[in-house]
C-alpha positions as CSV (number, residue, x, y, z in Angstrom):
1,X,95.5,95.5,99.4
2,X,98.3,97.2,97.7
3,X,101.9,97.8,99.0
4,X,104.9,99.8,97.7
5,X,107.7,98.3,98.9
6,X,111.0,101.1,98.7
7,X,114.9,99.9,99.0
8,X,118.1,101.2,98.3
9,X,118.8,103.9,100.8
10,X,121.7,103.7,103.1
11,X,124.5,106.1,104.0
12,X,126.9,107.8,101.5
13,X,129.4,110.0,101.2
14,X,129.0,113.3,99.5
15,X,129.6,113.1,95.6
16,X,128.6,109.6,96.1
17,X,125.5,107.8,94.2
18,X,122.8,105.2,95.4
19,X,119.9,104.4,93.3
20,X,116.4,103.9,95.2
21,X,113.7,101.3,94.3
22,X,110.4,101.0,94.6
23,X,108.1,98.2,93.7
24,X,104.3,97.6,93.9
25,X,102.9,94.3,94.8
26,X,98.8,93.4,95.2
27,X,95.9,93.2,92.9
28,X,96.8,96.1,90.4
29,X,94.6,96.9,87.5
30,X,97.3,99.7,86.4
31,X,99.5,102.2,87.4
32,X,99.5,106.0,86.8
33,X,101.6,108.6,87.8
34,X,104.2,107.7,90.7
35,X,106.6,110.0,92.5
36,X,109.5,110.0,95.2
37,X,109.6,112.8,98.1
38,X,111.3,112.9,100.6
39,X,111.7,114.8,104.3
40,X,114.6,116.1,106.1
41,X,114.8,116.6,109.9
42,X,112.2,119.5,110.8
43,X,110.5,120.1,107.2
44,X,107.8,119.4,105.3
45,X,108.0,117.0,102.5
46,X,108.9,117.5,99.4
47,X,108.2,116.4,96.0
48,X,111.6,115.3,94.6
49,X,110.5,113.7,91.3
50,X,107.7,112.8,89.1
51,X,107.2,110.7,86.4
52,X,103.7,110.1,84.4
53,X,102.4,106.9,82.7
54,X,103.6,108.1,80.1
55,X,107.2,108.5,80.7
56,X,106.9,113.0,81.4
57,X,108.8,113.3,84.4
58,X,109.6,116.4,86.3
59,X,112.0,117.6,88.9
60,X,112.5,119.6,91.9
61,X,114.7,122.4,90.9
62,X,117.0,121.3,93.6
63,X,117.8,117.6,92.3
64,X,117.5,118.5,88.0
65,X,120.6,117.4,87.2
66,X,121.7,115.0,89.3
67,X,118.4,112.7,89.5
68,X,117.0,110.4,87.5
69,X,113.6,109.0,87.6
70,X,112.4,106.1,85.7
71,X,110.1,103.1,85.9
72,X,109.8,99.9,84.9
73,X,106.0,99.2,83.6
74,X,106.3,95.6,83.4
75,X,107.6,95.2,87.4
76,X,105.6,97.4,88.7
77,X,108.9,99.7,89.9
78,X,109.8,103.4,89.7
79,X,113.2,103.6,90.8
80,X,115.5,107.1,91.5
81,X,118.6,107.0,90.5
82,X,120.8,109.8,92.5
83,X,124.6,111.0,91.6
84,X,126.5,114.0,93.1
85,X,124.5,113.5,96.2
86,X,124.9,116.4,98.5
87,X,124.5,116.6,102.6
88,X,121.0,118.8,101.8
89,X,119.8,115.3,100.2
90,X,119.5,114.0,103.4
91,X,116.4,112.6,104.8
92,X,113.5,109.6,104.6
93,X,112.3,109.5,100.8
94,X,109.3,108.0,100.0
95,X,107.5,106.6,97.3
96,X,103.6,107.1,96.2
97,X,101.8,105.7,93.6
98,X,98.4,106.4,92.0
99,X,97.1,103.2,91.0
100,X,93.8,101.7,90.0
101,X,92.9,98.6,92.0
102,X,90.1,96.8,92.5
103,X,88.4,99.0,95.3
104,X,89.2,101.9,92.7
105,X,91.7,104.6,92.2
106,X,93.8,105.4,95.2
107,X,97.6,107.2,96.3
108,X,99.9,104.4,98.0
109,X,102.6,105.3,99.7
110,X,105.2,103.2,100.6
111,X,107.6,103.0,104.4
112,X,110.4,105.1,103.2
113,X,113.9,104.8,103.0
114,X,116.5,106.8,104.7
115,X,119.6,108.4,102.8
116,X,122.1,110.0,104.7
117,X,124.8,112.2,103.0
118,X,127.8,112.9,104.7
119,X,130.2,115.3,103.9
């Protein structure tokens, strides 16, 4: 099996930073594109950030600017590093993988992580 494992949320005040992490642990062959998203009370969730194999990342229109998303090939981790956070960042953010294991190619997702913003 394959787990992503996320940490780093917690609560913060508005302006404030955190940085999220998210590592993947099992019997990987290889790791393609992974992505954070997250959900606020009574919505859908969204994509936040994107980032390819390749290094390409792309950005909610909401977040470009203030996040960063990067990954680290050789842990296994993407990680999400957030400044200026605002109370409309609240919410659970998850992280998803696509990764190629021995069973095949599949999306993981890990538990999430909640931020809270307070103003």
């Amino acid at each position: 099996q394959v787990y992503l494992v996320e940490s780093g949320g917690g609560l913060v005040q508005a302006g404030g930073s955190l940085r999220l992490s998210c590592a993947a642990s099992g019997i990987i062959f290889s790791i393609n594109a992974m992505g954070w998203y997250r959900q606020a009370p009574g919505k859908q969730r969204e994509l936040v950030a994107h980032i390819t194999s390749s290094g390409s990342t792309n950005y909610a229109d909401s977040v470009k600017g203030r996040f960063l998303i990067y990954r680290d090939n050789a842990k296994n981790t993407v990680y999400l590093q957030m400044i200026s956070l605002k109370d409309e960042d609240t919410g659970v953010y998850y992280c998803a993988a696509e990764i190629t294991w021995p069973r095949g190619r599949n999306d993981f997702w890990g538990q999430g992580t909640q931020v809270t913003v307070s103003s």
